[in-house]
C-alpha positions as CSV (number, residue, x, y, z in Angstrom):
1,X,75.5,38.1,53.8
2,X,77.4,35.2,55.5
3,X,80.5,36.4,57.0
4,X,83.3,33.4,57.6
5,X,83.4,31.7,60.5
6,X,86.0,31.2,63.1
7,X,88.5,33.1,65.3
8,X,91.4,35.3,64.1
9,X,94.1,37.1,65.5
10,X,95.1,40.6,65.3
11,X,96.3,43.7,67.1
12,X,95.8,47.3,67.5
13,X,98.5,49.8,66.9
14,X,98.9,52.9,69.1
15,X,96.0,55.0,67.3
16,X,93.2,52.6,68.1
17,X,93.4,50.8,64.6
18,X,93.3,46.8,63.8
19,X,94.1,45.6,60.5
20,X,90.9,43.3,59.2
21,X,92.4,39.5,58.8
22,X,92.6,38.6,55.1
23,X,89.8,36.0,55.4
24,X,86.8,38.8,56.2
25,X,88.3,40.6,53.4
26,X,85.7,39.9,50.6
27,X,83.3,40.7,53.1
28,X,84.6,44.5,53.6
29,X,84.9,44.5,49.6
30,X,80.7,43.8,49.5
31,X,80.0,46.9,51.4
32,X,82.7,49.2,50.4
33,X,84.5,49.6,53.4
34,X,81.3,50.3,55.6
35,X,80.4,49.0,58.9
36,X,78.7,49.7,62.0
37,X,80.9,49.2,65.0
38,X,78.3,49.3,68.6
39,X,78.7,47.9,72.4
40,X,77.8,44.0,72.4
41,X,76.1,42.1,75.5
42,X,78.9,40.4,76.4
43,X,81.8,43.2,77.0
44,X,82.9,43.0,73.8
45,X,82.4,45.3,70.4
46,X,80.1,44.1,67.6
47,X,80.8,45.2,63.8
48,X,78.1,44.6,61.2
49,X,78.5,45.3,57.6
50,X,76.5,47.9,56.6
51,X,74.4,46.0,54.8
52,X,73.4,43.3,58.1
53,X,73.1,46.8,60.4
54,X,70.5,48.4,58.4
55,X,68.2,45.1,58.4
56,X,69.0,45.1,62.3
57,X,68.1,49.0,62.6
58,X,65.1,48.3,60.5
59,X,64.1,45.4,63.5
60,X,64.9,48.0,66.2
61,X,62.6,50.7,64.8
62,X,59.4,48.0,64.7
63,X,60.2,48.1,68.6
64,X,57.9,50.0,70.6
65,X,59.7,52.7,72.4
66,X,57.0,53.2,74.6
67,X,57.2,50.0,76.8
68,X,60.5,50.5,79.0
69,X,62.3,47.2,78.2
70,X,61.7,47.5,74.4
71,X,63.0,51.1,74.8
72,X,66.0,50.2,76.5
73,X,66.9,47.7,74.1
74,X,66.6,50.1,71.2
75,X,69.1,52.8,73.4
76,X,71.6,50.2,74.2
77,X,71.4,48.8,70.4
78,X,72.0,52.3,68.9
79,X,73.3,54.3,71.8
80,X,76.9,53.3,70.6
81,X,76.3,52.8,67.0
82,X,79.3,54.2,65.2
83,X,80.2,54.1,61.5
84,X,83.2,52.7,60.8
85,X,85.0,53.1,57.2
86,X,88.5,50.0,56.1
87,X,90.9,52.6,55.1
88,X,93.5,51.5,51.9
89,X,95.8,49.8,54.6
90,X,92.8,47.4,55.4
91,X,92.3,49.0,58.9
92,X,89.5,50.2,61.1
93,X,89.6,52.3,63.4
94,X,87.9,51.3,67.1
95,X,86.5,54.7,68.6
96,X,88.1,55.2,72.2
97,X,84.6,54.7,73.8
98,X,84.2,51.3,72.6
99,X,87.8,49.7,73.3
100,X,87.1,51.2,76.3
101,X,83.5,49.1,76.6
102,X,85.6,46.3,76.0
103,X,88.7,46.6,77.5
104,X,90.3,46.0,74.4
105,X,94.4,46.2,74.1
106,X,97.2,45.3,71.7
107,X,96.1,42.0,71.4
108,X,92.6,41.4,70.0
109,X,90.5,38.7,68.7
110,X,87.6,38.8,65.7
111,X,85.1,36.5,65.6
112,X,82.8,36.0,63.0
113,X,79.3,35.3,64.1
114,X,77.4,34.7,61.0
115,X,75.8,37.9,60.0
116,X,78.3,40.0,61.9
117,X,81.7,40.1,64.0
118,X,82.5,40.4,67.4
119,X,86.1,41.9,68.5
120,X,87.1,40.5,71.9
121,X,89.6,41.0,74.6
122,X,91.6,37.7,74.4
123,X,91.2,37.1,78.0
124,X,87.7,38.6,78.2
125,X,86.6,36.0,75.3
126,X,88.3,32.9,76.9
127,X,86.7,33.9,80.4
128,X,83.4,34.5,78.7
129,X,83.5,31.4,76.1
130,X,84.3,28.8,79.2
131,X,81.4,30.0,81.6
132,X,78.3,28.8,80.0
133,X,76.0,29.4,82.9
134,X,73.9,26.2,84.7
135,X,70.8,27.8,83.5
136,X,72.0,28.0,79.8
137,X,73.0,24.7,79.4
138,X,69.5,23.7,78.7
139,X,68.8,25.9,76.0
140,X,72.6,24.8,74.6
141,X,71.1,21.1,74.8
142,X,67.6,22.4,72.9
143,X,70.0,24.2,70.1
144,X,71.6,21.0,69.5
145,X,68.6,19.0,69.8
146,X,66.9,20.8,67.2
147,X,70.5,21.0,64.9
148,X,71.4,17.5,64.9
149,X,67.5,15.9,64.2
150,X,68.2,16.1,60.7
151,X,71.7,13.7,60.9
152,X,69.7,11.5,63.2
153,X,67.2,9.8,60.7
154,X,69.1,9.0,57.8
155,X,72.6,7.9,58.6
156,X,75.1,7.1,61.1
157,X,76.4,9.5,64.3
C-alpha cells in the first residue's frame, strides 16, 4: 500500500488524540481503522497500517535473535509496538509513552513516508530534516545517482 506523500498539519487535544488529515483518509479506510503506532530512529513515532506492520514483523522474525545487534533491532522494533484503532471522529490516540518518545505537543506534524507515516515534533522535524550529516551526504548523492540515471539517457535535465 502507498500511503500519500507530503507533510500535513495537525494537533493533539488534551487526551493525547490527533485527528488523521483528510488526505491519509483512504488509507485508514483500507485497513479498517488499524494501525501500529512504535518508537522511530529519529525521535519521532512511526504508524504503519496494519497491513505494512505485519510484512515488517514478518522481516523482524527472519532476524536472528541470537546475534546481539540483530536482537536489539528486533527489541527496539517491537518493544513499543502498540495497536492503534481511528475512532468515528477520525482520531488516534498516541499512547503517553510514545508522545513522550517524541516530545510531541499540541502542534504535530504527519509525514507520509511511502509505506508508513511518521508523526513529528515540528521543531524536532525541522532540526532533524536540516542536519543531514557530512558522512550521509554521500549516500544522499548515491540515492540520487541511481534515481535520476533513468531521466539522463533519453531527454533533457
Amino acid at each position: 500500500m502507498l500511503i500519500t506523500e507530503g507533510t500535513f498539519n495537525s494537533s493533539m487535544d488534551s487526551g493525547g488524540r490527533f485527528q488523521l488529515p483528510v488526505a491519509l483518509r483512504p488509507v485508514s479506510a483500507q485497513v479498517e481503522g488499524r494501525f501500529v503506532m512504535n518508537m522511530g530512529v529519529e525521535k519521532c513515532i512511526t504508524l504503519y497500517p496494519m497491513d505494512e506492520w505485519l510484512v515488517y514483523r514478518q522481516q523482524l522474525s527472519e532476524l536472528n535473535v541470537f546475534r546481539p545487534d540483530q536482537r536489539a533491532l528486533v527489541r527496539y522494533f517491537l518493544s513499543s509496538a502498540t495497536e492503534v484503532k481511528v475512532d468515528s471522529k477520525n482520531r488516534i490516540l498516541v499512547p503517553r509513552h510514545l508522545s513522550q518518545y517524541a516530545g510531541l505537543e499540541k502542534e504535530i506534524l504527519v509525514v507520509g513516508m511511502l509505506h508508513f507515516l511518521e508523526i513529528w515534533n515540528p521543531d524536532r522535524y525541522s532540526e532533524n530534516l536540516m542536519q543531514i550529516p557530512e558522512q550521509e551526504k554521500a549516500a544522499v548523492y548515491e540515492l540520487a545517482d541511481r534515481l535520476y540515471a533513468g531521466r539522463q539517457k533519453g531527454g533533457a535535465e
